[in-house]
C-alpha positions as CSV (number, residue, x, y, z in Angstrom):
1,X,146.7,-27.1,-101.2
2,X,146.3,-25.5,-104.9
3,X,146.0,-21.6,-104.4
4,X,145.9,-19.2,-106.7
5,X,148.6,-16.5,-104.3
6,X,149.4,-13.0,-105.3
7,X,152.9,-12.7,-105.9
8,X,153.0,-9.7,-103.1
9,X,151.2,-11.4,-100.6
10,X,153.2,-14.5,-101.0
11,X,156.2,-11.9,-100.7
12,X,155.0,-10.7,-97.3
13,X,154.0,-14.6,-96.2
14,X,157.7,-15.6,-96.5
15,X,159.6,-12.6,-95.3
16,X,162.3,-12.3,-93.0
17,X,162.1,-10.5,-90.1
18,X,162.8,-6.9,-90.7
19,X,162.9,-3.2,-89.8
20,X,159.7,-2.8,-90.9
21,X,157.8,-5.3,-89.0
22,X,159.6,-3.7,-86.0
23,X,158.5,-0.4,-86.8
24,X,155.1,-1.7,-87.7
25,X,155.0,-3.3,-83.9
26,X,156.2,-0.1,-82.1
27,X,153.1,2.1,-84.2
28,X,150.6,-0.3,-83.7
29,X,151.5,-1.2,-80.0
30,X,152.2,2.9,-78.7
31,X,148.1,2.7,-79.4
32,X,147.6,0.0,-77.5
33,X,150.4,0.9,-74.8
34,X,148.2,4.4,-74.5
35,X,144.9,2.6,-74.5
36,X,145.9,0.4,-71.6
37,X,146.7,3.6,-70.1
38,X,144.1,5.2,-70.8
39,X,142.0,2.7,-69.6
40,X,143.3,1.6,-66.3
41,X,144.7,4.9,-65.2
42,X,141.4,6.0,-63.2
43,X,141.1,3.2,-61.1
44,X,144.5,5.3,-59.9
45,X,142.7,8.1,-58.8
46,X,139.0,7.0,-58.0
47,X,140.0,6.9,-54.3
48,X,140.8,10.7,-54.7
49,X,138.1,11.7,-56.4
50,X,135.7,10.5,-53.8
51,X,137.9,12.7,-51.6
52,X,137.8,16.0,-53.2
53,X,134.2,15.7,-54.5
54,X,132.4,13.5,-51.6
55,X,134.1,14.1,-48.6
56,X,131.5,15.6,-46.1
57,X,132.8,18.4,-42.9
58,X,133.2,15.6,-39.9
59,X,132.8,12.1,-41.0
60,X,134.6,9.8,-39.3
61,X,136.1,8.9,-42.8
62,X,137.3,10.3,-45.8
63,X,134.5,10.2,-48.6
64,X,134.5,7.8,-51.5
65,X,132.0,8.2,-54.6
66,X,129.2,6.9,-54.3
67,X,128.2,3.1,-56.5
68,X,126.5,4.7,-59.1
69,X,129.0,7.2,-59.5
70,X,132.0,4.9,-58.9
71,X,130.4,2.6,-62.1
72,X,129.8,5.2,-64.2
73,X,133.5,6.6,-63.8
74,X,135.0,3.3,-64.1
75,X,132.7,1.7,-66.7
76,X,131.6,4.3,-69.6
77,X,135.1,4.4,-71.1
78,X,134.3,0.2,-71.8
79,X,131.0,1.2,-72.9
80,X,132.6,3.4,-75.5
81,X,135.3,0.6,-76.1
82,X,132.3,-1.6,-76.8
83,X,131.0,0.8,-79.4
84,X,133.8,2.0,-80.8
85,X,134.8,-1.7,-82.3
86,X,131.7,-2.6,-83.8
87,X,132.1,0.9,-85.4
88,X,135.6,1.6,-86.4
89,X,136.2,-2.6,-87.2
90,X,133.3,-2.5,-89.6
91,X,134.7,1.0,-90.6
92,X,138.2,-0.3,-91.1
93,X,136.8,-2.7,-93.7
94,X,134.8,-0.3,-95.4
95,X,137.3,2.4,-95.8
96,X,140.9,1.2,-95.3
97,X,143.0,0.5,-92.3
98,X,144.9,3.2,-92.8
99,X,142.4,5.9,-93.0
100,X,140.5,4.9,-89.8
101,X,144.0,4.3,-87.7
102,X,144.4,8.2,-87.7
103,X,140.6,9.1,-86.8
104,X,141.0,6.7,-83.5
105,X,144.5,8.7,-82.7
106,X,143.0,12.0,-83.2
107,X,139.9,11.0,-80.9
108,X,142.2,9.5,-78.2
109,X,144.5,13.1,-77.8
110,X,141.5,15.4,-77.5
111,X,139.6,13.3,-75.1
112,X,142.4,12.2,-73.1
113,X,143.3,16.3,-72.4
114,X,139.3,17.0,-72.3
115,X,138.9,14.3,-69.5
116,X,141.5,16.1,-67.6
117,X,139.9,19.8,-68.0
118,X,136.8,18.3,-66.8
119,X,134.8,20.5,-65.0
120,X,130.9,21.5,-63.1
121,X,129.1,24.1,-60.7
122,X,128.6,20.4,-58.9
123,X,130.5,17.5,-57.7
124,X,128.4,15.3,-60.0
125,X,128.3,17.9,-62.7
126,X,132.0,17.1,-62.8
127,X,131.6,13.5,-62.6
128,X,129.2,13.5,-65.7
129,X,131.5,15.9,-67.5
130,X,134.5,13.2,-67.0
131,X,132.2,10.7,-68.0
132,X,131.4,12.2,-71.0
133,X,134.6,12.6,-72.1
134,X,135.7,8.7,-70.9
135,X,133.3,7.8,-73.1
136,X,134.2,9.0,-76.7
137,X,138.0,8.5,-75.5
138,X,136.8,4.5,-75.1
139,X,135.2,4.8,-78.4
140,X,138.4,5.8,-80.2
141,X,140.5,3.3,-77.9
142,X,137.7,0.6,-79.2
143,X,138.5,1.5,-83.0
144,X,142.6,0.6,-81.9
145,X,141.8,-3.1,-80.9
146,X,140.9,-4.4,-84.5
147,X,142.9,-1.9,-86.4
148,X,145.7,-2.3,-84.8
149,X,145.6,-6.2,-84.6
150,X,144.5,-6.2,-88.7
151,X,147.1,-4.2,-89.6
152,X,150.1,-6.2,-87.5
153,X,148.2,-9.4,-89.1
154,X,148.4,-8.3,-93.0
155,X,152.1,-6.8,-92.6
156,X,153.5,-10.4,-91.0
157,X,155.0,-13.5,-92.4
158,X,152.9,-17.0,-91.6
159,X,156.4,-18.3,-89.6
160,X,155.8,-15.0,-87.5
161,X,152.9,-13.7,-87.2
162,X,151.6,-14.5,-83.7
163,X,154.2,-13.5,-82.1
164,X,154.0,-10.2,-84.0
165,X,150.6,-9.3,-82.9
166,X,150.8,-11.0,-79.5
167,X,153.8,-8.4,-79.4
168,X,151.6,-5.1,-79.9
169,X,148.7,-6.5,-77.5
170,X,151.7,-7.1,-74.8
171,X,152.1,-3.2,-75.2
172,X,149.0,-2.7,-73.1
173,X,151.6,-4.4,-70.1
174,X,154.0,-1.7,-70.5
175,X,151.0,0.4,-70.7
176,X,149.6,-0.4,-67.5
177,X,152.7,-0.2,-65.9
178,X,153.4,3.1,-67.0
179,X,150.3,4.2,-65.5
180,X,151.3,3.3,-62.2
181,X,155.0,5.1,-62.8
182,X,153.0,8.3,-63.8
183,X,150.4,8.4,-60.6
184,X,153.8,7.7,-58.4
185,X,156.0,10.4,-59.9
186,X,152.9,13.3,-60.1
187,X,152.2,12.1,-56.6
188,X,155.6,12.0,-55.0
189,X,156.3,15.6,-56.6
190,X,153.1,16.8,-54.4
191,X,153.4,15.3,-51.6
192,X,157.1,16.3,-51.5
193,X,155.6,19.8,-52.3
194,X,152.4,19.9,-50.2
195,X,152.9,18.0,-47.0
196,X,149.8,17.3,-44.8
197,X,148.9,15.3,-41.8
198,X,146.6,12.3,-41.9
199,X,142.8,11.9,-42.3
200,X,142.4,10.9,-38.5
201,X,144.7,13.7,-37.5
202,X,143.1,16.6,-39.2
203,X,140.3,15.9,-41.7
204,X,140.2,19.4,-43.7
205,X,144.1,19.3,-44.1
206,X,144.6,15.9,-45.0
207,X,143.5,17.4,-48.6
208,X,145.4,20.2,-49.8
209,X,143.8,21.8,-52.1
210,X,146.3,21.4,-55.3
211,X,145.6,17.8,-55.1
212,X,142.6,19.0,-57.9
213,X,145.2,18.7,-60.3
214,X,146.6,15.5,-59.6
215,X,144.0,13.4,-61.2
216,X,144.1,15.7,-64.2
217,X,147.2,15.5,-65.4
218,X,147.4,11.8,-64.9
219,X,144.6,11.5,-66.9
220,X,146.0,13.3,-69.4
221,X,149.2,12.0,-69.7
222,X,148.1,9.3,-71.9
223,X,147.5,12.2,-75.1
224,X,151.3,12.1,-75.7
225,X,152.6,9.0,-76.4
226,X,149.1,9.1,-78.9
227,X,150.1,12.2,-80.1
228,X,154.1,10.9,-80.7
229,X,152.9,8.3,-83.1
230,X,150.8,10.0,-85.2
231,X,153.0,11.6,-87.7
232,X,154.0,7.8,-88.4
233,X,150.6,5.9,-88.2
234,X,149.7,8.6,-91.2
235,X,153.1,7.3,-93.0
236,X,152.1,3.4,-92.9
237,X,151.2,2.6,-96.8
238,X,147.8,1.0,-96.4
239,X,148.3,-3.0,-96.1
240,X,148.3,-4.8,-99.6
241,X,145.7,-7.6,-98.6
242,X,143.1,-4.4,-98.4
243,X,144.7,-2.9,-101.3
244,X,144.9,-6.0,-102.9
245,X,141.9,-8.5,-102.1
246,X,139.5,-5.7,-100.9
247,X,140.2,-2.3,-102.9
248,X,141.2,-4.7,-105.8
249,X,144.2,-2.2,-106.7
250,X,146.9,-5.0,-107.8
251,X,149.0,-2.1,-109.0
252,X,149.2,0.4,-105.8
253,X,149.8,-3.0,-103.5
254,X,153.1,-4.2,-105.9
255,X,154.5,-0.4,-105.7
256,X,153.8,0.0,-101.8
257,X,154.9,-3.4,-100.5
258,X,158.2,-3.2,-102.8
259,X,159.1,-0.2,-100.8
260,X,157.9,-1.6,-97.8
261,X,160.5,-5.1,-99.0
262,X,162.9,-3.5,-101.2
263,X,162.6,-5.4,-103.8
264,X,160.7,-5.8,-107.2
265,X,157.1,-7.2,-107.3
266,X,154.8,-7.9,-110.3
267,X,151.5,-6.6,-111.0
268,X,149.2,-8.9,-111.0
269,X,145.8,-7.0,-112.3
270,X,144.3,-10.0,-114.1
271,X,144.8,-12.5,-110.8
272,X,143.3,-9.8,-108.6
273,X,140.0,-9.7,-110.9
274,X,140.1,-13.0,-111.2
275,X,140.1,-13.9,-107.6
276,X,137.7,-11.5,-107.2
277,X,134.8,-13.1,-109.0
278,X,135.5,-16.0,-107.1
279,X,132.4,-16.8,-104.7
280,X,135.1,-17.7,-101.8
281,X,135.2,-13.3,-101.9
282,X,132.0,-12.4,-102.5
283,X,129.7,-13.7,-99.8
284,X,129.0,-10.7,-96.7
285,X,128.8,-11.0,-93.0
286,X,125.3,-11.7,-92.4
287,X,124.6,-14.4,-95.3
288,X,124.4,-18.2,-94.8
289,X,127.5,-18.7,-96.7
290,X,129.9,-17.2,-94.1
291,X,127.8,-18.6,-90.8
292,X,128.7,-22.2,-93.4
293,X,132.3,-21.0,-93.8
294,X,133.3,-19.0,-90.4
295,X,130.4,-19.3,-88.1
296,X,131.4,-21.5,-86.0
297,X,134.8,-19.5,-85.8
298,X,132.9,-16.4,-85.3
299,X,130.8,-18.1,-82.1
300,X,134.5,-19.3,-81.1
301,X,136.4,-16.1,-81.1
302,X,133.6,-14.0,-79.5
303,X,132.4,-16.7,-76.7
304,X,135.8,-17.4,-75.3
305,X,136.6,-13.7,-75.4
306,X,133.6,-12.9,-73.5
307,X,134.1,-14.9,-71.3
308,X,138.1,-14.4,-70.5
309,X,137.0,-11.1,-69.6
310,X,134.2,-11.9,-67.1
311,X,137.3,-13.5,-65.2
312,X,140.1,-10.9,-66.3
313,X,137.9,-7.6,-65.2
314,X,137.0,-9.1,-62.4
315,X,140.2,-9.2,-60.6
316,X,139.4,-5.8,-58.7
317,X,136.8,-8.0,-56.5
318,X,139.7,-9.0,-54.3
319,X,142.6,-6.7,-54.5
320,X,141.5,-5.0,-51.7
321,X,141.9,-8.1,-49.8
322,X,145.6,-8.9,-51.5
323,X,146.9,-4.5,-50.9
324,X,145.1,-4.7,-46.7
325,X,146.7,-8.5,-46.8
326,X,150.5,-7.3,-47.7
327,X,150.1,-4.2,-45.7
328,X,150.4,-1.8,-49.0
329,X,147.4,0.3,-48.0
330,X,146.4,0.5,-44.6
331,X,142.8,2.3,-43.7
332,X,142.4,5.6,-45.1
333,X,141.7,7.5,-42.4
334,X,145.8,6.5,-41.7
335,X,146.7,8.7,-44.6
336,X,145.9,12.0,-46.6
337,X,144.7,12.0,-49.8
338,X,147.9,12.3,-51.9
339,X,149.7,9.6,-49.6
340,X,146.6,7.3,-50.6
341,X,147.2,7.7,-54.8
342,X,151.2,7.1,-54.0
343,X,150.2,3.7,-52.4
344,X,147.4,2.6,-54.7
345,X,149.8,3.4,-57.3
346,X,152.5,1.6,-56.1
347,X,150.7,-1.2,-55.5
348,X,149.2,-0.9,-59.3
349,X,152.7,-0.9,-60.3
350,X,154.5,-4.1,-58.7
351,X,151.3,-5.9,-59.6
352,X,152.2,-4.9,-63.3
353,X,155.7,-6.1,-63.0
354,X,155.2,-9.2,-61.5
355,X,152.2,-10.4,-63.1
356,X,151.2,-8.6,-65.9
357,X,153.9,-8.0,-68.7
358,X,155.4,-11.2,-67.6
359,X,152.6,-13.4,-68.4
360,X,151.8,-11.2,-72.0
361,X,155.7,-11.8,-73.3
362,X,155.7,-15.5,-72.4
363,X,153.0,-15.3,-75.2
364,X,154.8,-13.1,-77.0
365,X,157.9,-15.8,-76.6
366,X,156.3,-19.0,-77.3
367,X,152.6,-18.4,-79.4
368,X,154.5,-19.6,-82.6
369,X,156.1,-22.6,-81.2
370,X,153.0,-23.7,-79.1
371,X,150.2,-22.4,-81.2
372,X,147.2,-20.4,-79.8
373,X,144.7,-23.2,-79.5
374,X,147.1,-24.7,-76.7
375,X,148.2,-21.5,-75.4
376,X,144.5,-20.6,-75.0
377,X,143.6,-24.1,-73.5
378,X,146.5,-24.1,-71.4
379,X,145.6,-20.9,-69.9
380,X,141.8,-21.6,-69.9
381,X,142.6,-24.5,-67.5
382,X,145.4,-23.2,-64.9
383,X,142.7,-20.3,-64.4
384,X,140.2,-22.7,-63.7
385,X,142.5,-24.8,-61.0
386,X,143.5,-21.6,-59.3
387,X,140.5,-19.9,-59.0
388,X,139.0,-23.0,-57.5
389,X,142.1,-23.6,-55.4
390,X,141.4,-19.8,-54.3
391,X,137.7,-20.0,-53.9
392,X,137.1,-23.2,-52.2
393,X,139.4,-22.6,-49.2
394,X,138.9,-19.3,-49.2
395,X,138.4,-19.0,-45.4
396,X,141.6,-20.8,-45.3
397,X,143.2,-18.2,-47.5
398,X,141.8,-15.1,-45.2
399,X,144.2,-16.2,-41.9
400,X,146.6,-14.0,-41.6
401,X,149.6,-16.9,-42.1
402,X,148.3,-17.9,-45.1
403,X,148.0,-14.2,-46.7
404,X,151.1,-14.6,-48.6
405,X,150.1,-18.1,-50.2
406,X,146.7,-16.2,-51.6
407,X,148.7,-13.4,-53.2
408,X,150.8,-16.1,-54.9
409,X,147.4,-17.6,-55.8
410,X,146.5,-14.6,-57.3
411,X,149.6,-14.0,-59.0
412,X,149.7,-17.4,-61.0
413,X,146.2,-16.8,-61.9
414,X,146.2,-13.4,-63.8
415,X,149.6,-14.9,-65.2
416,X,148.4,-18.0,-66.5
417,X,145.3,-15.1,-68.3
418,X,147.9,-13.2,-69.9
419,X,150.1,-16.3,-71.2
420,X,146.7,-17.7,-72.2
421,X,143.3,-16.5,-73.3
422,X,144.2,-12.7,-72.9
423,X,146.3,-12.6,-75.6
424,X,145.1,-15.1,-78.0
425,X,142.0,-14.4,-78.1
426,X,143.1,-10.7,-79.5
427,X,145.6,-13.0,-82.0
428,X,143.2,-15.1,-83.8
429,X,140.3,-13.1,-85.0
430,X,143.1,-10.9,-86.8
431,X,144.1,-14.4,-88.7
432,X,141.4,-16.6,-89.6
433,X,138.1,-14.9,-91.4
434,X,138.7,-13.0,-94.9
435,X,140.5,-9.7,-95.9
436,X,136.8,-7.8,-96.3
437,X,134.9,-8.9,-93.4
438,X,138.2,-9.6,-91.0
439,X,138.4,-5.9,-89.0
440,X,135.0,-6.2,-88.8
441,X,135.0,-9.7,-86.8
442,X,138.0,-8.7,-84.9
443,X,135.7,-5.8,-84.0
444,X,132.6,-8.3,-83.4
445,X,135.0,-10.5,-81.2
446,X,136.5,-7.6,-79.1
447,X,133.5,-5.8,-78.8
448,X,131.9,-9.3,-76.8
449,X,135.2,-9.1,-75.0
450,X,134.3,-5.6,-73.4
451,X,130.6,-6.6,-72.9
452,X,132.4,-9.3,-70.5
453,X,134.5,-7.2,-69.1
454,X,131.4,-4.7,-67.8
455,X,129.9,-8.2,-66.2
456,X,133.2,-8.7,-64.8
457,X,133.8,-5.3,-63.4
458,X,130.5,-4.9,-62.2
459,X,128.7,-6.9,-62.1
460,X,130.8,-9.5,-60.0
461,X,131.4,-6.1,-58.0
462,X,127.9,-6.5,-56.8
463,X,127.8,-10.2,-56.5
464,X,130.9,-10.2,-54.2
465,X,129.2,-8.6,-51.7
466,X,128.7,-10.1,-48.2
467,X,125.4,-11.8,-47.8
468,X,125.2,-10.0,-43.9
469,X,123.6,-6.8,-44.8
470,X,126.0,-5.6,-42.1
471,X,128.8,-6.1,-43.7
472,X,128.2,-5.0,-47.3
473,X,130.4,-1.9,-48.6
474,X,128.6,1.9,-48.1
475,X,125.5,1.7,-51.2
476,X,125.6,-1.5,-52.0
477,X,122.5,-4.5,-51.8
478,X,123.7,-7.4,-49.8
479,X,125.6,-10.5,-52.8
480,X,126.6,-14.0,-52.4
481,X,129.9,-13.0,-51.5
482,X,133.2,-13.5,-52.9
483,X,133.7,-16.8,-52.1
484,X,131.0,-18.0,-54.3
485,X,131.4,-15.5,-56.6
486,X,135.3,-17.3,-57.3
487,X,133.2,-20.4,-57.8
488,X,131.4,-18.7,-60.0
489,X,134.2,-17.2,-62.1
490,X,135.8,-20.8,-61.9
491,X,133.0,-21.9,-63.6
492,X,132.9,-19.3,-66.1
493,X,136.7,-20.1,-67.0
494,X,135.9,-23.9,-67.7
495,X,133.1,-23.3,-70.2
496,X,136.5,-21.1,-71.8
497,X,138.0,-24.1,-72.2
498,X,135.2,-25.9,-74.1
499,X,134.8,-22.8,-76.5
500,X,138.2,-23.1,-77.1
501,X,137.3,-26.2,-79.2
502,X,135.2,-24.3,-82.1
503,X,139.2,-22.0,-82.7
504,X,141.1,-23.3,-85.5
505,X,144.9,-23.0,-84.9
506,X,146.0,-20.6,-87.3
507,X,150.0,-21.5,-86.7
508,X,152.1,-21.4,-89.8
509,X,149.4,-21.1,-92.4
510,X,149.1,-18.0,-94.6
511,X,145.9,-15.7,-93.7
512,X,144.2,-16.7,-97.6
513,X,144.5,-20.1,-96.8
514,X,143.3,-19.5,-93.5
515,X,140.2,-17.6,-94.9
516,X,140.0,-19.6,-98.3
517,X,140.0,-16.4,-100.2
518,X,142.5,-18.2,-102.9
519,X,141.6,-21.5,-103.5
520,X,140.1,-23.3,-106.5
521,X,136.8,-24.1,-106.8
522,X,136.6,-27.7,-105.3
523,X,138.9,-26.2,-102.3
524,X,136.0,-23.7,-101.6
525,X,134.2,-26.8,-100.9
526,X,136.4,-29.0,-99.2
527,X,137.0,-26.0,-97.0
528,X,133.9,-25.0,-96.5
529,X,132.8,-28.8,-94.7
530,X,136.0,-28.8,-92.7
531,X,135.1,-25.1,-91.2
532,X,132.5,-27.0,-89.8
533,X,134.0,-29.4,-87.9
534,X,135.7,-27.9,-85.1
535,X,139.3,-28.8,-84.6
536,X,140.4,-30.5,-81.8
């Protein structure tokens, strides 16, 4: 294929692996390895929470926050997430990478510490103060997932580059998993500190009063390793496809990617015009000459992203059942309050290290030998079998014999999402649409992800409900219960599978070729009809 290449981006396209995209992985993925905490570190302490706050003088058992409360806490930091990649991915493309990285980092350390200094003359005043804070700390988290993916994407070489990015979005694993190691050591150190008897046994006791602080300094844990990487976020040069393609400054992309490559690159300020005026770089998001070009891409990478997390965030409608089944948290009136965050923790934690980072490093391990478009059919399909293998016999699964057969179920399931459409779907929209528009559809693409994710997480939360009034949890309407709701969520993964169809496979190729940004004139056009065929 004739293209017209810039001598520095071909430089980056074939270069070895070295220090720099190593350093590159650990700066981008200590944002996401602090988002991922950030982010799933209150479902930690949301039992305890309902204790301090909710509890009322002689109930038979300890109080939990109510469902509108509950949502809010758990679900406005994905709202901001939501917002905060439409924003900060069209920002990124409007401003630089490199500029917008450090707003994000800044906005994650002051609202991570604020979220822990919450406070209120009422137990919801404290609630909507947290909330507050969850929010803009999801809106600077959200402005991490195409910046961080962009930036990864530009710095790679084509024999390398999924495996790079797949590498910082495995970072949210370790970031998990970290979160669970926090909430253990914090609550280990009190309850070695502050011993009390059991709910059942004495009520009032059962939550010492330092517990308060806790949840706070979990929750603000996650401003350090934010704050550790920010002195070298603000020492990246910007990328040289923004500088390059987008800025149009051929000059200041040869002299920071020969530091970057140590070695000598021409400037090439005639080829950068010259590109420019090509119409392959000069069409914008909303005009009919991308929905010709990338449309069909654009539908791909936000439909099957959407829809992976309908099924990912939805995982918390039978954990209960998997933590009671193994035993790893028994009824809470069997334990105090800090006993409760040690298990919940605990069980957070071998989760993470069974399941989790497993499943995002086998990505990690074979994206560039496999490609993403069978990585993300692949694990389309096995979370399809097994949640239909869960769902349908799901009585079956409920006996007491069989409990350790379901949590295996589970297990493959939530692997097969992270070495699958978990991953990839973050990969490719970082690969395949052009330099000026491509944080902003990573943004598009993630931002659909998260408005999945609040169906998941809620949404399922209320449809998994019991259909016997009787039997529904404390504030919630009577659902079609979770058997049909994993029939459901079955479903939702096969129409995955079919989206998976309008993804190009982006393995080996070079992102201009990918985007068409440097091809001749009869290219464009050639191009341009094959983007709307979808590959298969």
């Amino acid at each position: 294929m004739a293209r017209e290449q810039l001598a520095v981006l071909n430089a980056l396209d074939v270069a070895k692996t070295q220090w720099y995209h190593f350093t590159t992985i650990v700066i981008a993925g200590m944002g996401f390895f602090t988002d991922a905490y950030d982010l799933f570190c209150i479902s930690l302490v949301t039992k305890l929470l309902g204790r301090i706050y909710y509890t009322k003088p002689g109930a038979p058992k300890p109080g939990t926050l109510p469902p509108n409360v509950a949502a809010a806490v758990n679900g406005v930091a994905l709202c901001g997430t939501l917002a905060g990649q439409l924003y900060f991915g069209w920002l990124g493309d409007k401003l630089g990478r490199k500029k917008v990285y450090g707003i994000t980092l800044i906005l994650m350390v002051i609202c991570s510490l604020a979220s822990g200094l919450s406070f209120g003359s009422s137990a919801n005043g404290t609630m909507a103060t947290l909330c507050f804070f969850r929010f803009w700390l999801g809106f600077g988290i959200g402005g991490d997932y195409p910046l961080s993916a962009t930036i990864m994407s530009e710095y790679s070489s084509k024999k390398t580059r999924g495996r790079f990015i797949a590498a910082v979005f495995a970072m949210q694993g370790f970031g998990i998993l970290a979160g669970g190691v926090v909430a253990l050591i914090v609550s280990s150190a009190f309850d070695h500190k502050f011993k009390a008897p059991t709910y059942h046994e004495n009520a009032a006791a059962s939550l010492p009063p330092q517990a308060d602080y806790i949840w706070r300094i979990i929750l603000m844990f996650g401003a350090i390793p934010a704050a550790l990487t920010f002195y070298w976020r603000m020492k990246m040069p910007e990328t040289a496809r923004y500088t390059a393609l987008v800025a149009k400054n051929a000059k200041l992309a040869a002299a920071d990617m020969s530091k970057v490559l140590n070695l000598e690159l021409e400037v090439e300020e005639e080829k950068v015009q010259r590109l420019a005026q090509k119409p392959a770089n000069s069409f914008g998001l909303l005009s009919k000459e991308f929905a010709k070009r990338h449309g069909l891409h654009l539908l791909g990478t936000t439909s099957t992203w959407f829809l992976l997390d309908i099924a990912f965030y939805s995982q918390n409608l039978f954990q209960k059942d998997i933590f009671s089944a193994i035993n790893w948290i028994p009824p809470a009136t069997t334990m105090n309050a800090i006993d409760e965050v040690f298990r919940i923790s605990k069980a957070q934690t071998l989760i993470a290290l069974c399941s989790t980072v497993p499943g995002y490093w086998f990505t990690v391990l074979f994206i560039d030998y496999l490609g993403r478009f069978f990585i993300q059919m692949m694990g389309f399909f096995f979370m399809t079998v097994f949640m239909f293998a869960i769902a349908i016999p799901y009585n079956h699964w409920t006996l007491k014999p069989n409990r350790i057969g379901f949590v295996v179920m589970y297990s493959l399931t939530f692997f097969f999402a992270n070495f699958g459409p978990n991953a990839t779907t973050f990969v490719v929209p970082a690969e395949i649409f052009p330099a000026r528009l491509r944080s902003t559809c990573h943004g598009i693409s993630a931002a659909a992800g998260k408005a999945g994710a609040i169906i998941g997480a809620f949404g399922f939360l209320y449809a998994a409900q019991s259909t016997d009034p009787k039997k529904t949890d404390a504030g919630y309407p009577p659902g079609i219960g979770v058997k049909w709701s994993l029939v459901v969520l079955g479903i939702i993964n096969f129409i995955g599978m079919l989206f998976t169809l309008l993804v190009p496979e982006a393995k080996g190729k070079s992102l201009e070729e990918l985007s068409g940004e440097t091809l001749d004139d009869n290219e464009e056009e050639m191009q341009a009809a094959s983007a709307r065929t979808p590959p298969v």
